[in-house]
C-alpha positions as CSV (number, residue, x, y, z in Angstrom):
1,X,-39.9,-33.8,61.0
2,X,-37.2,-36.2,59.6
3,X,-34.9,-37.7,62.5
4,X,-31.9,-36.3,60.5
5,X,-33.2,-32.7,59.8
6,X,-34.0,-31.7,63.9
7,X,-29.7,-31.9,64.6
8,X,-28.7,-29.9,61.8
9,X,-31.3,-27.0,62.5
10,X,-29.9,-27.4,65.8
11,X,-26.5,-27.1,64.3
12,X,-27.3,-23.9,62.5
13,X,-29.1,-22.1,65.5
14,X,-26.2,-22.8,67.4
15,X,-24.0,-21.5,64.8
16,X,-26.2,-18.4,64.4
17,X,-26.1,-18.0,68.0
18,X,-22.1,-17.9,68.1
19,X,-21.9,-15.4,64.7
20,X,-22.2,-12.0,66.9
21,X,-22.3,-8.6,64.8
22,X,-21.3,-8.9,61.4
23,X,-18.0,-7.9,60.6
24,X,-16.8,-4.4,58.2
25,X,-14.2,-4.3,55.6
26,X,-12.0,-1.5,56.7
27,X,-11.6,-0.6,53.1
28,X,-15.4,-0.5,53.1
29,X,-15.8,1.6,56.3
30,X,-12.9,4.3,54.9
31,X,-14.6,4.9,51.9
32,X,-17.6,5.5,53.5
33,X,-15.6,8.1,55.6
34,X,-14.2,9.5,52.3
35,X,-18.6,10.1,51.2
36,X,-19.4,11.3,54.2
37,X,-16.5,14.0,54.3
38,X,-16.9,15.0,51.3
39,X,-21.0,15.7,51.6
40,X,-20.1,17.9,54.9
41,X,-17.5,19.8,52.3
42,X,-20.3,20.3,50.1
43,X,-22.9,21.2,52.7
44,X,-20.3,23.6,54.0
45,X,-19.7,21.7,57.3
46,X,-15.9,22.0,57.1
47,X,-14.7,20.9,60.6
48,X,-16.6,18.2,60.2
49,X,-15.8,17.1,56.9
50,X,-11.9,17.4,58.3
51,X,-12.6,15.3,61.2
52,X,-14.4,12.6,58.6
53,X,-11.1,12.9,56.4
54,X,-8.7,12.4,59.6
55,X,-11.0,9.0,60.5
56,X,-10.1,8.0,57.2
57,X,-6.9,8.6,57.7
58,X,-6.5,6.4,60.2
59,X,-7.2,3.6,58.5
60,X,-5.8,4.5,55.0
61,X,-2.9,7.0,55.6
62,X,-1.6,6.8,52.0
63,X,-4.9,7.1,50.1
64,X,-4.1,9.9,47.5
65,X,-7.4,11.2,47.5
66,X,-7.3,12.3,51.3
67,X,-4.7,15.5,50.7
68,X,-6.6,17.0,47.7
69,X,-9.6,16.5,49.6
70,X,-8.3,18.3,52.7
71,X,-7.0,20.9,50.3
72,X,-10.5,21.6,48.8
73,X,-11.7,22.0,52.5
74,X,-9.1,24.3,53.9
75,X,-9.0,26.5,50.6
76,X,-12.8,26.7,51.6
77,X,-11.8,27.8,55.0
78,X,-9.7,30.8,53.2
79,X,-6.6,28.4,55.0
80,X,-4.4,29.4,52.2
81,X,-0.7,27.9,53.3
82,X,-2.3,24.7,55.3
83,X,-4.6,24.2,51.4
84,X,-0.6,24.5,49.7
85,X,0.6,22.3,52.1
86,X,-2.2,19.5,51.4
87,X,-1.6,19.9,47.7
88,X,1.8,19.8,47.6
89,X,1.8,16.4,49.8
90,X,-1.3,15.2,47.4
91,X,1.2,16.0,44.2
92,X,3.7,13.5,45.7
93,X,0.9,10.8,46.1
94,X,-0.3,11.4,42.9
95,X,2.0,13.5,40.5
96,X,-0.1,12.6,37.5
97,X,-3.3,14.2,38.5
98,X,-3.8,17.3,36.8
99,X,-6.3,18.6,39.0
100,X,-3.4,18.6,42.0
101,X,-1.0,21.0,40.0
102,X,-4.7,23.1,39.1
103,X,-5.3,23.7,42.9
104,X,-1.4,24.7,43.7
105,X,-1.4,26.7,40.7
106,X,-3.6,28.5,42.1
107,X,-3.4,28.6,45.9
108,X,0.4,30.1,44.3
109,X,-1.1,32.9,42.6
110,X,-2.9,33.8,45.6
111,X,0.2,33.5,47.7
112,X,1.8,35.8,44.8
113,X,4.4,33.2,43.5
114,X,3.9,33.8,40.3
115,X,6.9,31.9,38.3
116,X,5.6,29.1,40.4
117,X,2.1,29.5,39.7
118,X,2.5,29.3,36.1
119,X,5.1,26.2,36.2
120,X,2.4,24.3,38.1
121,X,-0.6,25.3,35.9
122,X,1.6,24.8,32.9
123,X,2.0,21.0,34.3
124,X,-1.4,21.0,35.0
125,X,-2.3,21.6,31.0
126,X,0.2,20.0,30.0
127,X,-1.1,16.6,32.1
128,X,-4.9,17.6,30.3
129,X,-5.3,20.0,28.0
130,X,-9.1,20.8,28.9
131,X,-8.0,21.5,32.2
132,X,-10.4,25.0,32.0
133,X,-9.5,26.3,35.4
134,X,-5.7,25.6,35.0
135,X,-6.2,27.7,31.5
136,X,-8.6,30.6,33.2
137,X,-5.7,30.9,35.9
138,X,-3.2,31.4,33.6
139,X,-5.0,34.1,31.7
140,X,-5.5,35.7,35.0
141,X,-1.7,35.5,35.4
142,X,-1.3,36.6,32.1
143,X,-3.5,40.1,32.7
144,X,-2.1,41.0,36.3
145,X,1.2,41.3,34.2
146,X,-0.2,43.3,31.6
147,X,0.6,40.7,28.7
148,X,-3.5,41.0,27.7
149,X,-3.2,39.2,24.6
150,X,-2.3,35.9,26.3
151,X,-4.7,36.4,28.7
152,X,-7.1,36.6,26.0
153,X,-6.0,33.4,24.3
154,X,-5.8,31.7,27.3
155,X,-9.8,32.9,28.6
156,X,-10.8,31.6,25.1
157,X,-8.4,28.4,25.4
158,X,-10.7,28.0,29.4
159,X,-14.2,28.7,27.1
160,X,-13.4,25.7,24.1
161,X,-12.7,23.4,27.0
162,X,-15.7,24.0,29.4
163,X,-19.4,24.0,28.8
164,X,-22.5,25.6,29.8
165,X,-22.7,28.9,32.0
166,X,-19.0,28.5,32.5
167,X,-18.1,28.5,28.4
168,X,-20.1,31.7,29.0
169,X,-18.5,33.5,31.8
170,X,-14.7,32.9,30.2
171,X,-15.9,34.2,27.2
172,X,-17.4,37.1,28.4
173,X,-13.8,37.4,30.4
174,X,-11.6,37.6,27.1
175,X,-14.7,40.1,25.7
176,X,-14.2,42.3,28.7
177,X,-10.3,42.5,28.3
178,X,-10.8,43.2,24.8
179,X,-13.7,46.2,25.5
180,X,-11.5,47.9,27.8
181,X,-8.3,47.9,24.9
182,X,-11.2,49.7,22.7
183,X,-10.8,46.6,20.4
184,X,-13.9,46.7,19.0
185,X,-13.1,44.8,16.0
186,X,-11.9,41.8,17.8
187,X,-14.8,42.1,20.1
188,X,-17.1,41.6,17.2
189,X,-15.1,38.7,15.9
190,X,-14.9,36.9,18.8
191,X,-18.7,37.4,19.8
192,X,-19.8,36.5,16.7
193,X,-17.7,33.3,16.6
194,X,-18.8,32.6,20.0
195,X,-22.3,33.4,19.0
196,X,-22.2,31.0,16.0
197,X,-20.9,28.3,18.6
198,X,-23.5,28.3,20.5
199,X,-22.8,30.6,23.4
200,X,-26.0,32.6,23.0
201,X,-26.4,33.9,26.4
202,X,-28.0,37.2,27.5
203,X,-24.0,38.4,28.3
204,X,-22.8,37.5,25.3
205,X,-25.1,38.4,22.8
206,X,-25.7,41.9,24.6
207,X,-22.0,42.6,23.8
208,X,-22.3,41.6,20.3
209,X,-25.3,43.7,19.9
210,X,-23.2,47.3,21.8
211,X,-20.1,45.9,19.2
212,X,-22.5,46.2,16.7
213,X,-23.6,49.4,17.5
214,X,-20.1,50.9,17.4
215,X,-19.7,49.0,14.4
216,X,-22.9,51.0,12.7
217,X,-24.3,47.8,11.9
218,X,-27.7,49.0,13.6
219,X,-30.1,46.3,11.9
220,X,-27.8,43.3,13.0
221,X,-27.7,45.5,16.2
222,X,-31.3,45.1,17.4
223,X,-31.3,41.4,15.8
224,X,-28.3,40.6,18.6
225,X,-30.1,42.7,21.3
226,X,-33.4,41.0,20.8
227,X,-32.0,37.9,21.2
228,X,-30.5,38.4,24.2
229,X,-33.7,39.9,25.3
230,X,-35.9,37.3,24.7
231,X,-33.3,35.3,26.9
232,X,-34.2,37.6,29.5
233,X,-36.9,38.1,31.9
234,X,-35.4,40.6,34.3
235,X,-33.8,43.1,31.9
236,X,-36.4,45.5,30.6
237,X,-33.5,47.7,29.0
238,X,-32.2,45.2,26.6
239,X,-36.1,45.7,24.7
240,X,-35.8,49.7,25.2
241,X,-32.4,49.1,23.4
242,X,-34.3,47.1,20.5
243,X,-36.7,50.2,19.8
244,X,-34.2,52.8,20.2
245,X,-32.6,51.2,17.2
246,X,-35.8,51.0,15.4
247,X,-36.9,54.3,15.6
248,X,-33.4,55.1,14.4
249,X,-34.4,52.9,11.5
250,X,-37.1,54.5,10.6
251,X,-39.6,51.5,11.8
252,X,-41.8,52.9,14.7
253,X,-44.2,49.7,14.6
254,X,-41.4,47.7,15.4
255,X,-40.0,50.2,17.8
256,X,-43.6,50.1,19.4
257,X,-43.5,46.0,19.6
258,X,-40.2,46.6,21.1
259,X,-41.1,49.3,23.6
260,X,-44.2,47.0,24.9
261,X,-42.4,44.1,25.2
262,X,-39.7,46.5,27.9
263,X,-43.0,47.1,29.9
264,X,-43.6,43.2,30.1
265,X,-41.1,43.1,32.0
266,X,-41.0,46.2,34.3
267,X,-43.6,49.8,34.1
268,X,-41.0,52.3,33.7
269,X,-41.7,56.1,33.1
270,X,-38.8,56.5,30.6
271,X,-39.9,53.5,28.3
272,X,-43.5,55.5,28.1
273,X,-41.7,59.0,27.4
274,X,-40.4,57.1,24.1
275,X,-43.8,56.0,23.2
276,X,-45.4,59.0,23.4
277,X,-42.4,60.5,21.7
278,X,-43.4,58.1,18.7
279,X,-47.0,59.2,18.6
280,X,-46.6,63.0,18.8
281,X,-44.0,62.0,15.6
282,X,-47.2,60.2,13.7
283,X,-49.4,63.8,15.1
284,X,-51.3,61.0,17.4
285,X,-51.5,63.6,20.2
286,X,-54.6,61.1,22.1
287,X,-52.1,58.9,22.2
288,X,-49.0,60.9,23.5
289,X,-51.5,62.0,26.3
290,X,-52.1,58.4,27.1
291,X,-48.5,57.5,27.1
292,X,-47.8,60.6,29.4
293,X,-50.2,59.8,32.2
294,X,-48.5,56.5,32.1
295,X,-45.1,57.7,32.7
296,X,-46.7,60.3,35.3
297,X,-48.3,57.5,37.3
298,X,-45.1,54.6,36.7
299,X,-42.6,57.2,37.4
300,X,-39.9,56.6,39.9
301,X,-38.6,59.4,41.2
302,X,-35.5,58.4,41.7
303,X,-33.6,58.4,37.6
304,X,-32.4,61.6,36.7
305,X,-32.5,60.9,33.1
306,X,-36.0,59.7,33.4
307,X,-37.4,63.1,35.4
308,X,-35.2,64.7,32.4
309,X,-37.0,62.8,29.5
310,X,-40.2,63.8,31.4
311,X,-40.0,67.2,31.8
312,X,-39.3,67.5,28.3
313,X,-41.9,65.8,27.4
314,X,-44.3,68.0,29.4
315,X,-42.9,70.7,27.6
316,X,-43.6,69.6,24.8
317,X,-47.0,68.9,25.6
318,X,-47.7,72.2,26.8
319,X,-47.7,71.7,30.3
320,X,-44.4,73.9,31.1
321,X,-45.7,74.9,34.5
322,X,-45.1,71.0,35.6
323,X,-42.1,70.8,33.3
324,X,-40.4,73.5,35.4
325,X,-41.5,71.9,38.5
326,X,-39.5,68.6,37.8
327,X,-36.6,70.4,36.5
328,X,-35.8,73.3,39.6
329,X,-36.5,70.4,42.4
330,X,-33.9,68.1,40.1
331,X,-31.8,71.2,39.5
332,X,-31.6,72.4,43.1
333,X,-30.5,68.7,44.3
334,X,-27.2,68.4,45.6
335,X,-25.7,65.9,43.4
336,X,-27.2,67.6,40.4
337,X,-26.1,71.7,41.2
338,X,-22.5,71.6,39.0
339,X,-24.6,70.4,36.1
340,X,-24.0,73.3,33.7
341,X,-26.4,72.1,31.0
342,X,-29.4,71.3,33.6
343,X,-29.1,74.4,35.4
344,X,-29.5,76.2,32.0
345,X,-32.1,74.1,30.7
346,X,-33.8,75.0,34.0
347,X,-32.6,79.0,33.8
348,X,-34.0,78.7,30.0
349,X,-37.6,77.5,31.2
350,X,-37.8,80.2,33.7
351,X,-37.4,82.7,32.4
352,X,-39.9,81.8,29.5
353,X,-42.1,81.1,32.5
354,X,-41.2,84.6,34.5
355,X,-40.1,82.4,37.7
356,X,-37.3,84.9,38.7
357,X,-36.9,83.0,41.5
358,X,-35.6,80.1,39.6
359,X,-34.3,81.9,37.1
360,X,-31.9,83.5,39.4
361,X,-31.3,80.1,41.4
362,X,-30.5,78.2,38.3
363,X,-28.2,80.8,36.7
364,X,-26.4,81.8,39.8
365,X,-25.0,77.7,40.2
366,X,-24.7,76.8,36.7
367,X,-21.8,80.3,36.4
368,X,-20.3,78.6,39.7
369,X,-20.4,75.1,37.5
370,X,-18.8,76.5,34.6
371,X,-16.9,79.6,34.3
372,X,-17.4,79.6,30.6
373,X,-21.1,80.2,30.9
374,X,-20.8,84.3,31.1
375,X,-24.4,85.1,30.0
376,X,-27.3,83.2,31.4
377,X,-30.9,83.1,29.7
């Protein structure tokens, strides 16, 4: 080793020696604070996201993102005034972020300030215009105070700005307010437009296919509901809705395809009733059979319409006795005995049967249903 290399490596030992543990940039260690508050916040650990904020605090006390954060924590909480009181001191740090006047907007319509709420959602839009919850709360605004067009406008303003499931769920808001009006005309306009967007969702394209309906546009109809079927793996009705409309069309292949494609999803008794419907219509009775011991063995129980559809269908198929067996135990249930038109139905089949006993049940509680029944079969 050289005589003048052995000092300085003894110079720089000595020096790392004397360096103790390295020093942290309080800037540095806040914003690590700020991360680590807000994962707690979004791992729902709230106290301890607070306490994270307040350790922040105490080295940055004017940082403007510490109020808003502490509002998104105490709204969390369901802290209403303490979240207001962390915006409103967040809007003074930082009076140009629209996402403060967002927040109080809201936290104010909770509170029931209304004037206010809208003045600071207004300032919230007006700061960015794609603000989509500033827009969505202002159509909520709009609709507690009955003004439903604006609310409307304002749900679609909310849809153009945001994107994905959420473009979804504010369109199928200004759909809703529109359905209950009975605006069925403007619900087909604005489905279709969203449609032709790109908002294809199961929601949305289900709504199109009912305006549809109402509409009497019946092939558009089952194109809308089969797309938002084959969007679907959970609904099984959206298919049965698909070969309703078919049959109605005068296509039972396709009403078949459609039918099959509902039991995919889930066996149900009602969906085999229809099939069997459709063979007994093309004098396939081997086939109706089938269909029927396939609704006998999937069914439920449980839906009324479905133990109706069956017991017609038994009827049908000659097998009354069973027929009347479904329909007095559904008749006699409590929920079911001021149903005029199933006691009769019931009352009808008795008597063809010579069940007195029934007979006399079922006509006895459908002249207490309806006093304008005076003669029973």
């Amino acid at each position: 080793m050289s005589p003048r290399l052995l000092p300085l490596l003894l110079l720089l030992a000595a020096a790392a020696c004397d360096e103790g543990p390295p020093r942290v940039n309080p800037k540095d260690h806040a914003e690590g604070l700020y991360l680590k508050g807000t994962a707690e916040y979004l791992q729902g650990q709230f106290e301890a996201s607070l306490a994270s904020f307040e350790a922040m605090r105490q080295i940055l006390p004017n940082d403007p993102r510490l109020p808003a954060a502490r509002g998104e924590v105490y709204l969390s909480m369901g802290r209403i005034n303490e979240a207001s009181a962390e915006f409103e001191a967040a809007i003074k740090l930082d009076p140009k972020r629209s996402t403060n006047w967002s927040r109080l907007g809201f936290i104010q319509a909770q509170l029931g300030k209304v004037p206010e709420a809208q003045s600071s959602l207004r300032k919230a839009v007006a700061l960015y215009p794609n603000d989509y919850n500033a827009l969505e709360s202002l159509g909520e605004l709009h609709l507690k105070q009955g003004e439903k067009d604006e609310a409307v406008r304002h749900f679609m303003l909310a849809a153009t700005a945001a994107f994905g499931e959420t473009k979804s769920l504010l369109t199928m808001r200004a759909l809703d307010v529109l359905t209950q009006q009975g605006k069925n005309d403007e619900v087909l306009a604005l489905a279709n437009r969203a449609v032709g967007e790109g908002v294809r969702t199961t929601e949305v394209l289900s709504t199109l296919g009912d305006a549809l309906v109402r509409a009497g546009k019946l092939p558009e109809a089952a194109m809308a509901y089969k797309d938002a079927a084959s969007r679907s793996r959970m609904d099984p009705t959206l298919w049965e809705l698909v070969g309703e409309i078919h049959m109605r069309l005068d296509k039972p292949g396709d009403a078949i395809a459609a039918y099959k494609e509902s039991l995919k999803i889930k066996n149900r008794a009602v969906v085999h009733v229809a099939l069997a419907r459709i063979h007994l219509a093309m004098q396939d009775r081997e086939g109706a059979l089938d269909e029927l011991n396939a609704a006998l063995e999937s069914v439920s129980g449980k839906d009324t319409r479905e133990l109706r559809e069956l017991a017609d269908l038994l009827a049908d198929l000659d097998r009354k006795p069973d027929a009347l067996r479904i329909l007095a135990s559904l008749s006699a249930e409590q929920e079911h005995v001021k149903d005029a038109e199933l006691q009769l139905t019931t009352a009808r089949l008795a008597r063809e049967l010579k069940d007195a006993a029934v007979l006399q049940s079922a006509c006895a509680r459908a002249t207490a249903a309806d006093a304008g029944v005076k003669k029973c079969p």
